[in-house]
N, CA, C and O atoms as a GROMACS GRO file, in nm:
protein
  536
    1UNK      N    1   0.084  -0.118   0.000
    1UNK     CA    2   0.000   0.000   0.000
    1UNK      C    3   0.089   0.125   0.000
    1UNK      O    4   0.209   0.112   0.024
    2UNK      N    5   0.033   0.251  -0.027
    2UNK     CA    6   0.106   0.383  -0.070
    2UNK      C    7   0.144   0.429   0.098
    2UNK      O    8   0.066   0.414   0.193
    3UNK      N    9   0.259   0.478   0.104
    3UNK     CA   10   0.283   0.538   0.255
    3UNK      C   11   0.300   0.696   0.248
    3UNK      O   12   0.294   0.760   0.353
    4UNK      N   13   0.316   0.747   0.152
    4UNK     CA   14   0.308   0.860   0.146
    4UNK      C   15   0.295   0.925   0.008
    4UNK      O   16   0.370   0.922  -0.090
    5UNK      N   17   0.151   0.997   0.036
    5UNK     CA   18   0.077   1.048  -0.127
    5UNK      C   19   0.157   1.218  -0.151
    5UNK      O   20   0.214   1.290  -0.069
    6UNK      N   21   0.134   1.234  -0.280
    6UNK     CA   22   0.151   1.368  -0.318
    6UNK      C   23   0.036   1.443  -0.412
    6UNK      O   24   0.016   1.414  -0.529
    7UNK      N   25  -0.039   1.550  -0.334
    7UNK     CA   26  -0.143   1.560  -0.376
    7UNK      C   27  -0.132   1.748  -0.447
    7UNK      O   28  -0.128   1.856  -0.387
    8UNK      N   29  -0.127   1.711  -0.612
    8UNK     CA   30  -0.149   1.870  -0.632
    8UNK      C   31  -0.306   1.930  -0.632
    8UNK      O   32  -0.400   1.856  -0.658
    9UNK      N   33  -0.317   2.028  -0.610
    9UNK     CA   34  -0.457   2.080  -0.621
    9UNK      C   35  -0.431   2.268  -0.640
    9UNK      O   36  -0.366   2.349  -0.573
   10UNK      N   37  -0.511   2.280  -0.755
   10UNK     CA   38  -0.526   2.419  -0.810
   10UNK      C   39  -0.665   2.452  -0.721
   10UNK      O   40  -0.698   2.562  -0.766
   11UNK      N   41  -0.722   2.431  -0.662
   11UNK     CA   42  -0.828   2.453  -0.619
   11UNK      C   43  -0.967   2.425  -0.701
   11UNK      O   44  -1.070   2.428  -0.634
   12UNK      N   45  -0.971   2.414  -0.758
   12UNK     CA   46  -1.021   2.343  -0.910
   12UNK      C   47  -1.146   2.243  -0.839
   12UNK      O   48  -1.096   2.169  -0.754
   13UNK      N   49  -1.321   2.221  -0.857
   13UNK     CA   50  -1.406   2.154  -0.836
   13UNK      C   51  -1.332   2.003  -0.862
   13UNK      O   52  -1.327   1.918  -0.773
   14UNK      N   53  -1.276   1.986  -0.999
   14UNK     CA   54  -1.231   1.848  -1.061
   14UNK      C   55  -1.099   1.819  -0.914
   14UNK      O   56  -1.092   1.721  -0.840
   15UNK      N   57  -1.011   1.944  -0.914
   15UNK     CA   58  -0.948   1.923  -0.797
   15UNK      C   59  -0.949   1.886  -0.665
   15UNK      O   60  -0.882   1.792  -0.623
   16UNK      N   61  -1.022   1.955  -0.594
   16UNK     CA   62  -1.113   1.895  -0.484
   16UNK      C   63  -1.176   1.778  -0.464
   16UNK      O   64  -1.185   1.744  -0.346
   17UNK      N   65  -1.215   1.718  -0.530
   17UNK     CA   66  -1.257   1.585  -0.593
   17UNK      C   67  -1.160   1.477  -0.558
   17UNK      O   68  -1.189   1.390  -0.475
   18UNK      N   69  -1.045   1.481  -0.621
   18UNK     CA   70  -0.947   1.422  -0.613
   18UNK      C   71  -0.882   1.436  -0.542
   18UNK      O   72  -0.787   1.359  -0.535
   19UNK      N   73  -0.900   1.588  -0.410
   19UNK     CA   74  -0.793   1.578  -0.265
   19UNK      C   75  -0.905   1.528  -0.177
   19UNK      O   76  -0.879   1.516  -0.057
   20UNK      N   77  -1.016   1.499  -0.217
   20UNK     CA   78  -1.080   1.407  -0.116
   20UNK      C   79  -1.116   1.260  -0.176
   20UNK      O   80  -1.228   1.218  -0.145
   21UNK      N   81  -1.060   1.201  -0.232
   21UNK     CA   82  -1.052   1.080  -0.217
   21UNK      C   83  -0.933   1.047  -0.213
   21UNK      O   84  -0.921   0.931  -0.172
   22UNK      N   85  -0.813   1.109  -0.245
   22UNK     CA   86  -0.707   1.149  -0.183
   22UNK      C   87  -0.670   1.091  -0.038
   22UNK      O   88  -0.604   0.992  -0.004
   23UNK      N   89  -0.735   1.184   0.029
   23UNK     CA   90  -0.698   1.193   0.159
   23UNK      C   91  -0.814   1.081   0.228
   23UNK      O   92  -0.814   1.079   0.351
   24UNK      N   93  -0.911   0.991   0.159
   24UNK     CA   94  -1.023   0.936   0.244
   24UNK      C   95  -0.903   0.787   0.169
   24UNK      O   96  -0.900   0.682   0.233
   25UNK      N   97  -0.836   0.798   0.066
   25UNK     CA   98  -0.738   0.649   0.036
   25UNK      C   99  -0.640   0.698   0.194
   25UNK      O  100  -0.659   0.637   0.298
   26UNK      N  101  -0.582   0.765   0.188
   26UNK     CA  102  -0.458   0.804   0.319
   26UNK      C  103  -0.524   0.772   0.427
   26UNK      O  104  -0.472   0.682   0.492
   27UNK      N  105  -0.633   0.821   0.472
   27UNK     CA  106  -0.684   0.774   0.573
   27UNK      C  107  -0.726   0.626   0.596
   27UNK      O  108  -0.716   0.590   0.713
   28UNK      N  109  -0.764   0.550   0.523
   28UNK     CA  110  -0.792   0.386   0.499
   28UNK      C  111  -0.649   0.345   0.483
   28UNK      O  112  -0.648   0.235   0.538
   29UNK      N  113  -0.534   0.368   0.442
   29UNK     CA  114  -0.389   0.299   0.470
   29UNK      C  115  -0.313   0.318   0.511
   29UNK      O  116  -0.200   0.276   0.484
   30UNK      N  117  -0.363   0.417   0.626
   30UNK     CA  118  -0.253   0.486   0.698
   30UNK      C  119  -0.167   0.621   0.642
   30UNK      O  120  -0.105   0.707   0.704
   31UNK      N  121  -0.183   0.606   0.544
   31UNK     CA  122  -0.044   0.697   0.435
   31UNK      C  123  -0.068   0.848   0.498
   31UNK      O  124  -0.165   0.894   0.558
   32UNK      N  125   0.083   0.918   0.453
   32UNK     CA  126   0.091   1.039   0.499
   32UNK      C  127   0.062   1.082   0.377
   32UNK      O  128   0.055   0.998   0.287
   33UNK      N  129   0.032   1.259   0.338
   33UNK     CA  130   0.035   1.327   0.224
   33UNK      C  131   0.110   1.486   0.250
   33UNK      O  132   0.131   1.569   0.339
   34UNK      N  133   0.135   1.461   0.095
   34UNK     CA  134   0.192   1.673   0.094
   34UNK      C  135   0.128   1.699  -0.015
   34UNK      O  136   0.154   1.659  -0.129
   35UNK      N  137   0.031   1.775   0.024
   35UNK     CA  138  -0.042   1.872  -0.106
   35UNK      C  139   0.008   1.977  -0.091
   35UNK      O  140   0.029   2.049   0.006
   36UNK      N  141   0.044   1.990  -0.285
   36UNK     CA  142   0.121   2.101  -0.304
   36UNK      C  143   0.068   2.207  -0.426
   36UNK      O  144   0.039   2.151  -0.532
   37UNK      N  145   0.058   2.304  -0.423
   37UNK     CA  146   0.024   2.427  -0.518
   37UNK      C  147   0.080   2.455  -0.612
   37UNK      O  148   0.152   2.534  -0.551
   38UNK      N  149   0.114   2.462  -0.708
   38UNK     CA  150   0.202   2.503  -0.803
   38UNK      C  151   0.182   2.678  -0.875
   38UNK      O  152   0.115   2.692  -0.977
   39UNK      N  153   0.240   2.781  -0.817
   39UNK     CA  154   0.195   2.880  -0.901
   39UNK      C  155   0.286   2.927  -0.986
   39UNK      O  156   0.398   2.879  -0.969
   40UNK      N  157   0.272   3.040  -1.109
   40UNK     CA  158   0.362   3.034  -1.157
   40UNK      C  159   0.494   3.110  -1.160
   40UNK      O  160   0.497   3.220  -1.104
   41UNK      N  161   0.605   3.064  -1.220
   41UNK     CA  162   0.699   3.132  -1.160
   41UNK      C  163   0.726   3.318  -1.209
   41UNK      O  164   0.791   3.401  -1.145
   42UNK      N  165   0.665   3.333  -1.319
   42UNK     CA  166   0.660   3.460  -1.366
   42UNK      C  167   0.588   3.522  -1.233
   42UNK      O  168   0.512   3.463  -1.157
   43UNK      N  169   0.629   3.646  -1.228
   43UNK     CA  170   0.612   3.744  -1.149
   43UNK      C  171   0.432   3.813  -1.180
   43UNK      O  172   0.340   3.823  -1.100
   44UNK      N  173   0.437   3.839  -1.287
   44UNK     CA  174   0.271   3.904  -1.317
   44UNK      C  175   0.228   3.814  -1.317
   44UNK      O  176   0.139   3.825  -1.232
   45UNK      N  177   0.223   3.699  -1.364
   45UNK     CA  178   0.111   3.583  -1.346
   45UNK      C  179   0.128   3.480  -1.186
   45UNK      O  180   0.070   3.383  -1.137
   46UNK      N  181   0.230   3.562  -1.153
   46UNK     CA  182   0.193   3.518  -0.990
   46UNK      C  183   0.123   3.577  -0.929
   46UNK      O  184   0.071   3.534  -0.826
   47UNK      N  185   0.100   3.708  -0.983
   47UNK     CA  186   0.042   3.787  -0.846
   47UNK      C  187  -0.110   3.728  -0.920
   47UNK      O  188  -0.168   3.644  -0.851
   48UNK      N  189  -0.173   3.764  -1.048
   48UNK     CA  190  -0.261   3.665  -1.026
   48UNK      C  191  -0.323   3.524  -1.009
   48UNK      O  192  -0.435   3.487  -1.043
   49UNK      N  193  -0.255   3.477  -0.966
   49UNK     CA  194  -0.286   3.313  -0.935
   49UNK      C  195  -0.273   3.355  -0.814
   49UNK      O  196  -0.344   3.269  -0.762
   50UNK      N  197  -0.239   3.418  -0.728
   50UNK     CA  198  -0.248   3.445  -0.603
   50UNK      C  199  -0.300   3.528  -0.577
   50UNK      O  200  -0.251   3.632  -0.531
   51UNK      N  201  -0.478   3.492  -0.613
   51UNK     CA  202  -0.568   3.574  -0.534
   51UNK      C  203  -0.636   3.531  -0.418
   51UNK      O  204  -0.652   3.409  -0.415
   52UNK      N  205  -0.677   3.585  -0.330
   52UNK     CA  206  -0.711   3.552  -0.217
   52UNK      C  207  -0.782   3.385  -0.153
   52UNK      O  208  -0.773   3.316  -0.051
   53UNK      N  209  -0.856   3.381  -0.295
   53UNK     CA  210  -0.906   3.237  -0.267
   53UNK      C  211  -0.781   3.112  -0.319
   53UNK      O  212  -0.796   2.991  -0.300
   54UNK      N  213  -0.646   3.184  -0.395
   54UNK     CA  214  -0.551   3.062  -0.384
   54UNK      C  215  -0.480   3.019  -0.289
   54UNK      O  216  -0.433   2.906  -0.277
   55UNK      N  217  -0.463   3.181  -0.162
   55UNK     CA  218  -0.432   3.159  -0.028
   55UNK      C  219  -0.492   3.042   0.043
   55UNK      O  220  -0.428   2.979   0.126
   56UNK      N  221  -0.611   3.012   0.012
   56UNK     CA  222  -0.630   2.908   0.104
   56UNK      C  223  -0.670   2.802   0.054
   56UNK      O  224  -0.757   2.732   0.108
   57UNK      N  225  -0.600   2.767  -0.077
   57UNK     CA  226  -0.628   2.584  -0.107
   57UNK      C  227  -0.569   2.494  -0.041
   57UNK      O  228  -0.623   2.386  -0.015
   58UNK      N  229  -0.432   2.530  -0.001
   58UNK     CA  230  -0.351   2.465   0.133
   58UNK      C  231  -0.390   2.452   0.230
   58UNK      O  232  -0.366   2.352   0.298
   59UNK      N  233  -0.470   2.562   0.273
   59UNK     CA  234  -0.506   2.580   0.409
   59UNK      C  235  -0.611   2.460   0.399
   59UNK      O  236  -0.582   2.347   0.437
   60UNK      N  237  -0.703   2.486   0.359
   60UNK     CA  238  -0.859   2.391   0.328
   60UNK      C  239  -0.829   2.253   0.284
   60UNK      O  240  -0.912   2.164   0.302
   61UNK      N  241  -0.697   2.228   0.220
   61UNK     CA  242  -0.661   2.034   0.242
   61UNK      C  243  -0.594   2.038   0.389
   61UNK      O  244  -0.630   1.932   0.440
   62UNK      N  245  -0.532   2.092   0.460
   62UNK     CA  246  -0.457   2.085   0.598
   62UNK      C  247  -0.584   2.048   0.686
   62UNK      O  248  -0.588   1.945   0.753
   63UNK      N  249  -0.703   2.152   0.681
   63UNK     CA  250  -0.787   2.164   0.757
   63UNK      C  251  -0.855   2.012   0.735
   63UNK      O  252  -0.837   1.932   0.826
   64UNK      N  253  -0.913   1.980   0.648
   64UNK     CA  254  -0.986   1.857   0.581
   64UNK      C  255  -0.906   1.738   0.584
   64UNK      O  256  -0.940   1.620   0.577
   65UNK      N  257  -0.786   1.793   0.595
   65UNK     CA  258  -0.673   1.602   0.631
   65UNK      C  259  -0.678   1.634   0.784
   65UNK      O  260  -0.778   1.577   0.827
   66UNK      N  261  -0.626   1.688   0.867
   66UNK     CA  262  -0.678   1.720   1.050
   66UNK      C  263  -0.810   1.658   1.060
   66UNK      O  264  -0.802   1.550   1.120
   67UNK      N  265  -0.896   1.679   1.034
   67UNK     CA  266  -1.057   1.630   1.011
   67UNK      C  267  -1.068   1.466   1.032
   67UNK      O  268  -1.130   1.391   1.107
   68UNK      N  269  -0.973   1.452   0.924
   68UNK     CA  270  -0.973   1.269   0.911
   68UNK      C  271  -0.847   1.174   0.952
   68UNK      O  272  -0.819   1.061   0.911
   69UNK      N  273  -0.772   1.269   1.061
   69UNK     CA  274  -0.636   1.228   1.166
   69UNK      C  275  -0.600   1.182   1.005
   69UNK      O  276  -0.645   1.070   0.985
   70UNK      N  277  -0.540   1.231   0.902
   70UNK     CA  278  -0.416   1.242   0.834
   70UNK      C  279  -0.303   1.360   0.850
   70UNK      O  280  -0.304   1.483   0.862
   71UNK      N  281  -0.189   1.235   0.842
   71UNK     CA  282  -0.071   1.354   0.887
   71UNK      C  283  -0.045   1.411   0.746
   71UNK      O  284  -0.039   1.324   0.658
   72UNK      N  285  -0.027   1.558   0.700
   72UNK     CA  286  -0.083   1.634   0.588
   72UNK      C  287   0.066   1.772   0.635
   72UNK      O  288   0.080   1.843   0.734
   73UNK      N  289   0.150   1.757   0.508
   73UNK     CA  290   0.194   1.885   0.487
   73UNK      C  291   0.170   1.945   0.378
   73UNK      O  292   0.121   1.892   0.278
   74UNK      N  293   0.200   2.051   0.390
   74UNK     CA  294   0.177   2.191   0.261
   74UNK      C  295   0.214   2.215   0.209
   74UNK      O  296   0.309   2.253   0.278
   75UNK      N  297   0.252   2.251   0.071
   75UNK     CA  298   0.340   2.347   0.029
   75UNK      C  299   0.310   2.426  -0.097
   75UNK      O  300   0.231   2.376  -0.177
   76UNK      N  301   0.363   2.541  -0.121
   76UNK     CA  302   0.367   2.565  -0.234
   76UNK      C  303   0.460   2.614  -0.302
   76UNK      O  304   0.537   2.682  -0.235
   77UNK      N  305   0.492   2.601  -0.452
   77UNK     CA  306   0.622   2.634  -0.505
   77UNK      C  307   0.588   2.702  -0.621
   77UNK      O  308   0.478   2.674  -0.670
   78UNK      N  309   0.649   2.776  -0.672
   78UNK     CA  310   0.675   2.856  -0.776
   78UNK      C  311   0.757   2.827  -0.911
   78UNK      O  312   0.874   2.867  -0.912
   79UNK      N  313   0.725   2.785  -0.986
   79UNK     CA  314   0.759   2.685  -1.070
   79UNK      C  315   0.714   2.724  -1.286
   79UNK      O  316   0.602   2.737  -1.335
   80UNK      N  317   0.850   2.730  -1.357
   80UNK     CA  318   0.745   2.800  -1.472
   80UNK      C  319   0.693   2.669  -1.555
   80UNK      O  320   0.617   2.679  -1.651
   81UNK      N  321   0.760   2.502  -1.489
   81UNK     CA  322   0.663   2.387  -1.538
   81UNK      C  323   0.603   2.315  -1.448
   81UNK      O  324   0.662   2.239  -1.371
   82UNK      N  325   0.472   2.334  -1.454
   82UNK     CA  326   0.401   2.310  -1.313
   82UNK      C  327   0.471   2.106  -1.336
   82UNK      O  328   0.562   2.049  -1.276
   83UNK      N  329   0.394   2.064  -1.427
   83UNK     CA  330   0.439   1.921  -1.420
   83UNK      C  331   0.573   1.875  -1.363
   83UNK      O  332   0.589   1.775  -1.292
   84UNK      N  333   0.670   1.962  -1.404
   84UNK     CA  334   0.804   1.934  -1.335
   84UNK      C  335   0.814   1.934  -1.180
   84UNK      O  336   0.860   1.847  -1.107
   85UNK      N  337   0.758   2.055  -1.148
   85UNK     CA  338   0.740   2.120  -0.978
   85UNK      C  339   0.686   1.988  -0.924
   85UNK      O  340   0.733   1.916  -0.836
   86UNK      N  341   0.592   1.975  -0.986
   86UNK     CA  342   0.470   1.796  -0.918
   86UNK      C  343   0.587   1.701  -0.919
   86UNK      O  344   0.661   1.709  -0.821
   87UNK      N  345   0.613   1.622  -1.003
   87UNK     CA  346   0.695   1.512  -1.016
   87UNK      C  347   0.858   1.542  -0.912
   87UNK      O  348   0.880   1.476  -0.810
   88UNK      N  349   0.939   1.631  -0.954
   88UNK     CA  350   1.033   1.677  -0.845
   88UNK      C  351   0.958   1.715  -0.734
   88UNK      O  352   1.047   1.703  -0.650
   89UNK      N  353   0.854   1.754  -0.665
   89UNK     CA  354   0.849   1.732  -0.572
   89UNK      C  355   0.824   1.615  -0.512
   89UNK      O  356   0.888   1.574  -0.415
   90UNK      N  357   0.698   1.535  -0.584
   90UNK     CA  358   0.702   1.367  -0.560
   90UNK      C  359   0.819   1.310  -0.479
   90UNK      O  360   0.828   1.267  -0.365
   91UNK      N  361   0.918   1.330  -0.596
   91UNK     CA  362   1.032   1.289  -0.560
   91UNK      C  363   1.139   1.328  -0.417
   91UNK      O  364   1.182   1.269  -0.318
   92UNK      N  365   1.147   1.437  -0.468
   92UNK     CA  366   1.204   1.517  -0.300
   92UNK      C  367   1.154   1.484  -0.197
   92UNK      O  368   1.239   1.466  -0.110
   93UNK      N  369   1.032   1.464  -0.158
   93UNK     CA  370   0.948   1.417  -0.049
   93UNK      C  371   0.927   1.286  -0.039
   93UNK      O  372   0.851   1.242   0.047
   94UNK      N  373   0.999   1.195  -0.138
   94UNK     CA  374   0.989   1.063  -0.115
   94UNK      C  375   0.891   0.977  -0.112
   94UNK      O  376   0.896   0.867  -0.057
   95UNK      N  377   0.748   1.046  -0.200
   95UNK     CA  378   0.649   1.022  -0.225
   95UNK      C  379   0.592   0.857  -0.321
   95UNK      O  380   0.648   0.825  -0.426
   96UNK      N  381   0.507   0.793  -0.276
   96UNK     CA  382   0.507   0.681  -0.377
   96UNK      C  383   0.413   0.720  -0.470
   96UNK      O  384   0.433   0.688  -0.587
   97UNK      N  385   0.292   0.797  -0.433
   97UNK     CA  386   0.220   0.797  -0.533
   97UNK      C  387   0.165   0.933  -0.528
   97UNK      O  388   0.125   0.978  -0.420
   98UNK      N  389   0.157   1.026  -0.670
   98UNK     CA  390   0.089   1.133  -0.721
   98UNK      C  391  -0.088   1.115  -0.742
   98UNK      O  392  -0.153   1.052  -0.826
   99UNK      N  393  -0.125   1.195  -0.634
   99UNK     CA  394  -0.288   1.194  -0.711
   99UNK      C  395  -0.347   1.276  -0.723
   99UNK      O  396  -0.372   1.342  -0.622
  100UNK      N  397  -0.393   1.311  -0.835
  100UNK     CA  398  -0.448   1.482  -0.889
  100UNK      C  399  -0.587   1.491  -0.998
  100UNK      O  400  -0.575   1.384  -1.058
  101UNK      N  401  -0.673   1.537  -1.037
  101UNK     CA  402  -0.759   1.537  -1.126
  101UNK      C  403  -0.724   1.550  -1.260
  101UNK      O  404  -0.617   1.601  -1.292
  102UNK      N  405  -0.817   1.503  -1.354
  102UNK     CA  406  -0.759   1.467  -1.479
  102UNK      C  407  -0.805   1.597  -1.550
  102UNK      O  408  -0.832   1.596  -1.670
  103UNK      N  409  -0.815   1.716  -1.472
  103UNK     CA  410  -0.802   1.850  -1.539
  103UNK      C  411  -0.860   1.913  -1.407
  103UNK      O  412  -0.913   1.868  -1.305
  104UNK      N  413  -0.808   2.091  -1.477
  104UNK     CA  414  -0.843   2.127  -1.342
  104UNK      C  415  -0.931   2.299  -1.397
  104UNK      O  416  -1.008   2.309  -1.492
  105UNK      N  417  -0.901   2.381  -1.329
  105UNK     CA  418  -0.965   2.500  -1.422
  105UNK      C  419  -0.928   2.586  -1.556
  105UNK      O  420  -0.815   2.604  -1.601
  106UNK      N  421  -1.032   2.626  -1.600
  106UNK     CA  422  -1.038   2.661  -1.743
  106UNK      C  423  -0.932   2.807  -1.778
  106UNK      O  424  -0.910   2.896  -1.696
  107UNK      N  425  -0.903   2.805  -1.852
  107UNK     CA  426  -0.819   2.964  -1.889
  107UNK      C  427  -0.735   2.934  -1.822
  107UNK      O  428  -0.717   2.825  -1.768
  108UNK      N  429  -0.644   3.069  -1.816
  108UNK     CA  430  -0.520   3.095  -1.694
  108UNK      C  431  -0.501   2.963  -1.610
  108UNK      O  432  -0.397   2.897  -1.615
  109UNK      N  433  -0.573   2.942  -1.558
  109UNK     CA  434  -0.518   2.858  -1.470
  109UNK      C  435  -0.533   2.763  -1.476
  109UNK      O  436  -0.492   2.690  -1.385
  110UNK      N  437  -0.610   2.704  -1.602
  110UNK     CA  438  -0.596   2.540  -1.639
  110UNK      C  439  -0.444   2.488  -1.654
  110UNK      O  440  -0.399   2.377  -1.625
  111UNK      N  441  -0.372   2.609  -1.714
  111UNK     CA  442  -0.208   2.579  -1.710
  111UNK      C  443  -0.129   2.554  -1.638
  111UNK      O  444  -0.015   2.514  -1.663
  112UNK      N  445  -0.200   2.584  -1.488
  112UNK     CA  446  -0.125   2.509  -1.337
  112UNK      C  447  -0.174   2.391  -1.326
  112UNK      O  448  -0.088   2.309  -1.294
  113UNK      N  449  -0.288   2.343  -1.342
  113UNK     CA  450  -0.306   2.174  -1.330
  113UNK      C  451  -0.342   2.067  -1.457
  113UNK      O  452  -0.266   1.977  -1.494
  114UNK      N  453  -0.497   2.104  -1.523
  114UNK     CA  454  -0.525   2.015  -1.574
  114UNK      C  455  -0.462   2.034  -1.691
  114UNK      O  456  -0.503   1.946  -1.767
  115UNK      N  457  -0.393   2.093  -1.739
  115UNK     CA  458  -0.315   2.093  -1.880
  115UNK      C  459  -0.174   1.996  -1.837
  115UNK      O  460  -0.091   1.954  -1.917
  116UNK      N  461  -0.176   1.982  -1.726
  116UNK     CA  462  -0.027   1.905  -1.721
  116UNK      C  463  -0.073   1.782  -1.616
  116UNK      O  464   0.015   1.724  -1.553
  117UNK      N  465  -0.169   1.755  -1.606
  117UNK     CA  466  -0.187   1.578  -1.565
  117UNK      C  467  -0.098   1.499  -1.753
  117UNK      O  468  -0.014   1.410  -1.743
  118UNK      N  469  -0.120   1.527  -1.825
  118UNK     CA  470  -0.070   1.409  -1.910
  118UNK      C  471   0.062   1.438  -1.880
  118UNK      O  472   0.128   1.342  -1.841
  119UNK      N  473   0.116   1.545  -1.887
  119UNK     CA  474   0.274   1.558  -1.860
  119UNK      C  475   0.301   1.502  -1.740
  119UNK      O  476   0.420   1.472  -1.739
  120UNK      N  477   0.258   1.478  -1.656
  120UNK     CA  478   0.267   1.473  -1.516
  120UNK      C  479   0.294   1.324  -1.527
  120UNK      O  480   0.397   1.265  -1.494
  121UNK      N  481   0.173   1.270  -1.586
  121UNK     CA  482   0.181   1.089  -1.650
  121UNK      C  483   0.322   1.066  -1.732
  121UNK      O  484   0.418   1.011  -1.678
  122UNK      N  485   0.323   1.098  -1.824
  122UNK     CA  486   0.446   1.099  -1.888
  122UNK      C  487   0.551   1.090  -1.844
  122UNK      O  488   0.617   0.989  -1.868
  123UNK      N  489   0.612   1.211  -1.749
  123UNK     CA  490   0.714   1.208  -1.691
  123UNK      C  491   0.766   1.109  -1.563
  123UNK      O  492   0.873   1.051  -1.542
  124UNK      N  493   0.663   1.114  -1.502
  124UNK     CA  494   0.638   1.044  -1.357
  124UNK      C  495   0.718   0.880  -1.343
  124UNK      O  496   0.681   0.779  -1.403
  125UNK      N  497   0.823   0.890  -1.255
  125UNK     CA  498   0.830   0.720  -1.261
  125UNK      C  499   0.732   0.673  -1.189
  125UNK      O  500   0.674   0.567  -1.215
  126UNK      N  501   0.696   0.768  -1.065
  126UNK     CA  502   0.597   0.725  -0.932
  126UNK      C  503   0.496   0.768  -0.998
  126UNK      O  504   0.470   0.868  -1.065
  127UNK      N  505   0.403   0.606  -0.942
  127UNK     CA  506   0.237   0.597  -1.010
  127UNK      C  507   0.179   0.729  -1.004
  127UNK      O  508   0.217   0.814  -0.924
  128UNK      N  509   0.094   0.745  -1.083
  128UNK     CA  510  -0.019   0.846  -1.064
  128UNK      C  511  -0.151   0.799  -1.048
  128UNK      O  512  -0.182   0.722  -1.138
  129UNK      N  513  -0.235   0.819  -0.968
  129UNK     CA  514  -0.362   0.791  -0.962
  129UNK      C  515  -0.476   0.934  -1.014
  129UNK      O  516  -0.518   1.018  -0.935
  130UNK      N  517  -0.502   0.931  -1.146
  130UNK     CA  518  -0.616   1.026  -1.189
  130UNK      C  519  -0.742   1.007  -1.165
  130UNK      O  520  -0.795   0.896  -1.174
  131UNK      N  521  -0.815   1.133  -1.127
  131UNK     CA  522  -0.948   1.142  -1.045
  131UNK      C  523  -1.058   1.182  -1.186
  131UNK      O  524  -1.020   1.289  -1.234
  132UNK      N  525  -1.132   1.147  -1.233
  132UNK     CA  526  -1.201   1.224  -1.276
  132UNK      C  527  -1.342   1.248  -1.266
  132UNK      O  528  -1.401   1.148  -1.225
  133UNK      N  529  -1.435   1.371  -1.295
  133UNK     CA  530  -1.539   1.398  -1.259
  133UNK      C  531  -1.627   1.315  -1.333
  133UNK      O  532  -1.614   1.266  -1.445
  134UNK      N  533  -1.720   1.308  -1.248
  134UNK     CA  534  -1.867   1.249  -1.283
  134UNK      C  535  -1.858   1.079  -1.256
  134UNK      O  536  -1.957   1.008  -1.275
   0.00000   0.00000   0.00000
């Protein structure tokens, strides 16, 4: 079984989705997780991806893994290939398995998640588990 997940989330409905079954698999096998943010590394398109409601997509998986006694860290990184940021972090954190939605929001910011689940697949030696809606 997975001992420690890596969970990206743009905040994204399709996203959310997938940090709660996410974190309800972690909770059924024990596993730890780090959900992580990816924004981007350009300077103007950071400040918008960091609007007030991206402040707290971290916060709201921390809060929601506490909820279900999973041990849950945070992070977020700044990154100009989100897929890369995911997978190197996977890795850095010693993660076995990536699980994220198989897209995430539309425009602008589909380019932090769901445009790079296939890259994410691609690159990834560590499994990925894709969520998708409906």
């Amino acid at each position: 079984m997975f001992r420690h997940i890596l969970i990206p989330s743009d905040g994204s409905a399709a996203s959310q989705l997938a940090v709660n079954a996410a974190l309800r698999m972690a909770r059924e096998s024990g596993a730890r997780v780090t959900a992580v943010h990816v924004l981007p590394e350009e300077p103007a398109l950071a400040s918008v991806a960091a609007a007030p409601t991206e402040n707290t997509i971290l916060a709201d998986i921390a809060r929601q893994a506490h909820t279900l006694n999973v041990d849950c860290t945070t992070l977020e990184v700044h990154a100009e290939q989100p897929h890369s940021a995911i997978v190197s972090t996977a890795l850095q954190r010693n993660c076995d398995l990536i699980a994220m939605a198989s897209r995430g929001r539309s425009g602008l910011a589909s380019l932090m998640l769901g445009s790079q689940t296939q890259k994410v697949l691609t690159h990834s030696k560590i499994p990925v588990l894709v969520f998708r809606e409906g």
